[in-house]
N, C-alpha and C positions, 0 to 999 in steps of 0.2 A: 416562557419555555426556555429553561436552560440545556443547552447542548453543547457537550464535550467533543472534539475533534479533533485525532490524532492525526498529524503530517509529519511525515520520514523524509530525510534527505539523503539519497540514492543517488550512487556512479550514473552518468550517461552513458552505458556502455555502447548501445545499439552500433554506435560507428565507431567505436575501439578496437582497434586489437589489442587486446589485455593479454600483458606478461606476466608469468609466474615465476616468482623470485625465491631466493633461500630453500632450494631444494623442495619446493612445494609446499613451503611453510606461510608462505603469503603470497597477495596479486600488487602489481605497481600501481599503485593510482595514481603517484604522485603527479601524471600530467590527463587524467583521466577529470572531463567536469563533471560539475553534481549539480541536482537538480531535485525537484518537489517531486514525489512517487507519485507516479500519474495515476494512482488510483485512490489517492489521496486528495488530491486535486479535488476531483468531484464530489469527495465527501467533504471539503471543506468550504465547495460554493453551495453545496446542497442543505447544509446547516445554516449558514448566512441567509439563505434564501428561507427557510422556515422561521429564522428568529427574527428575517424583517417582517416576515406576515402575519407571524404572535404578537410583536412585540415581546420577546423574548434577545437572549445572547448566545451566542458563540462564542467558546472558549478553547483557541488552537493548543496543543501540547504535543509536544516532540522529546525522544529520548537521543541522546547524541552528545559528541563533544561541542564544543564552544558554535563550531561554525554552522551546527545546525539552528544556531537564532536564527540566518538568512531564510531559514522556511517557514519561521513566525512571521519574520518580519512580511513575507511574503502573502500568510494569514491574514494578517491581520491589513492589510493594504487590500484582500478580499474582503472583508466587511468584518472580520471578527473582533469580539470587545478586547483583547486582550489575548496573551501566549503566556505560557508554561514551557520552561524549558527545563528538565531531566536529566543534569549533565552527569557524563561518564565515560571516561576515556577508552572504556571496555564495550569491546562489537558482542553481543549476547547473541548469539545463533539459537541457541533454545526458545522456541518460542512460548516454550511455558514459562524461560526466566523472566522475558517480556512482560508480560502477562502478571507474573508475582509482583515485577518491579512496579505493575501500574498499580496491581492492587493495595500493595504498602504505600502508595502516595495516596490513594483517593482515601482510602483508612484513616492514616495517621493526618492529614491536612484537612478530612470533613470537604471536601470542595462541592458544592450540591451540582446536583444535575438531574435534567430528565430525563435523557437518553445521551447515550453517548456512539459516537461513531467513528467508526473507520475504512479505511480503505479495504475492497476483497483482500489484497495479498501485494506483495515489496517486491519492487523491481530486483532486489538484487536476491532475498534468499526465498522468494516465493513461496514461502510455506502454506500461508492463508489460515493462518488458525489463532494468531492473536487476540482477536475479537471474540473467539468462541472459548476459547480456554478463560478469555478475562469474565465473560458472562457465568461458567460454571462458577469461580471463583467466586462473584458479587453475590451468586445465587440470580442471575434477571435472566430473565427471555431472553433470546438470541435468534435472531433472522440474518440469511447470509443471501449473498447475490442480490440484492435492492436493488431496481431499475426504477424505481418508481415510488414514491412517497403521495399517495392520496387523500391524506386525512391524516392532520395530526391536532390529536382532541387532548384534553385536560386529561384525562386517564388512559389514551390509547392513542396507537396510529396504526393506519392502515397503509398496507405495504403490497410493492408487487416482484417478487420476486422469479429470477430466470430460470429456467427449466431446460432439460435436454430434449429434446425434438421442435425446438420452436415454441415451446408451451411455457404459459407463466402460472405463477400461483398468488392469490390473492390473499391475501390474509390479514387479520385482524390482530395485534399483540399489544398486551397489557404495557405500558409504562410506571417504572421506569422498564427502559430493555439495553440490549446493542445492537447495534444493526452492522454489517457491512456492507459497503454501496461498492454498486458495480459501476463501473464507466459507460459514458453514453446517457444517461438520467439525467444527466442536464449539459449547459453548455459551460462550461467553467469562463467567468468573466474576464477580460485583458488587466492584466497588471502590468501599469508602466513603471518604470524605474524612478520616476519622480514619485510615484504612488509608493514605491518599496521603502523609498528614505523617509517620506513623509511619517511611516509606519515605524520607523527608527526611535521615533520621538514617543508614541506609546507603551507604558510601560509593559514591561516581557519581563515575568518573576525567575529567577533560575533555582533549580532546588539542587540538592547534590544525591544521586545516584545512591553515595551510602550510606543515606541515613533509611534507607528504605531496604535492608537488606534482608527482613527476618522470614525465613524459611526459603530465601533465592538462592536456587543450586542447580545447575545448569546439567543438564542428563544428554546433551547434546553438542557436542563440538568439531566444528573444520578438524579432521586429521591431518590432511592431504589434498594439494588442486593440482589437477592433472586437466591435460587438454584430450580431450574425445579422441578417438581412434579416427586416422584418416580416409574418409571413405574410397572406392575406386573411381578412376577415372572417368572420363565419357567414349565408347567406344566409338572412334573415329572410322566411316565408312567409306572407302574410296575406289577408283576403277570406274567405268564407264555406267552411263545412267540406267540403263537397262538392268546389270549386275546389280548395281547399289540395290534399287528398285526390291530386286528379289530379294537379296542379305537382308532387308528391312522388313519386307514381309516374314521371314525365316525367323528372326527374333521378336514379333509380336506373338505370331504365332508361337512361337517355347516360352513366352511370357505370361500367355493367354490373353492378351487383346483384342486380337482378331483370329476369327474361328474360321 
């Protein structure tokens, strides 16, 4: 069972304060670190984990400039046979160019596979539609939210995907397909850094971005970054306890809180 598995290397913004530079024309990253899309993460232990109980491979592949080898190499130190790397100096925000870009590589290079997977959706432009636009494109079945992989058969795998109220869906999808896996489906395994250089040493193919151009035209682009409007403050309550007391009741009540 061969499985394709794409891994994005993404800002760690969570604890940045990200500046907006050049008039809203770009963000600074330049002291900003990066890191494997954690929803990638689990689609690339999740893959490892099925080609060891096939006996089958996993084959990491990322789009990025140079430095996102450090996310293959990071792959493949998870168990994968091998990385692809995509390179392209150019940040595609279109997630259909995305999407084109992969399809003219799996086209023009024959790479086979049985399924192929990805993360729900990228830390940094969160669109979530990569996977599903690449599936229309292949023409495969597509299943999105993946928690769960129960069965993966010579023509089919069975899947359970998330739902809104608590509720999952079960289902059954022809291979080949795409899937995108949701976080939490497994437990993504430690990668030491002796495990990451070891992975140095495995070969990682790099292809170039433009040879795979035919029909990539981006219908979507960053115009402008602007920082959110500042919300208001916390209204501070003061004066003796009994007052406060009431003031507080006075504003649940005109909030509708308490009745």
């Amino acid at each position: 069972m061969n499985i394709l598995v794409f891994t994005k290397r993404v800002p760690a913004t969570q604890e940045e304060e990200l500046r907006i530079i050049d008039e809203g024309q770009g963000i600074d990253l330049s002291k900003v670190p990066f890191k494997v899309n954690d929803w990638d993460n689990y689609a690339v232990e999740e893959a490892v984990q099925i080609a060891e109980k096939t006996g089958g491979s996993a084959t990491a592949i990322s789009i990025g400039d140079a430095e996102s080898d450090e996310v293959l190499r990071r792959a493949i130190a998870m168990g994968t046979k091998d990385g692809f790397l995509i390179e392209t100096e150019q940040i595609l925000h279109d997630p259909n160019a995305r999407a084109t870009l992969i399809f003219n590589f799996l086209k023009k290079e024959g790479t086979p596979y049985d399924a192929i997977f990805t993360g729900v959706q990228s830390e940094d432009d969160q669109f979530g539609a990569v996977g599903g636009i690449l599936a229309a494109k292949l023409g495969l079945p597509f299943v999105s939210m993946v928690i769960s992989i129960d069965a993966f058969e010579s023509d089919h795998v069975i899947v359970r995907r998330e739902l809104e109220g608590g509720l999952q869906e079960r289902v059954r999808v022809m291979l080949p397909c795409v899937i995108s896996i949701q976080t939490g489906i497994n437990e993504p395994r430690y990668v030491s850094i002796m495990g990451v250089r070891k992975a140095s040493k495995v070969e990682r193919k790099i292809f170039k971005a433009a040879d795979y151009q035919e029909n990539l035209v981006s219908k979507i682009e960053a115009v402008k970054w602007v920082y959110p409007p500042k919300k208001g403050g916390a209204t501070i309550l003061s004066g003796e306890l009994e007052g406060v007391c009431k003031d507080l009741l006075g504003i649940l009540k005109e909030k509708g809180v308490y009745q």
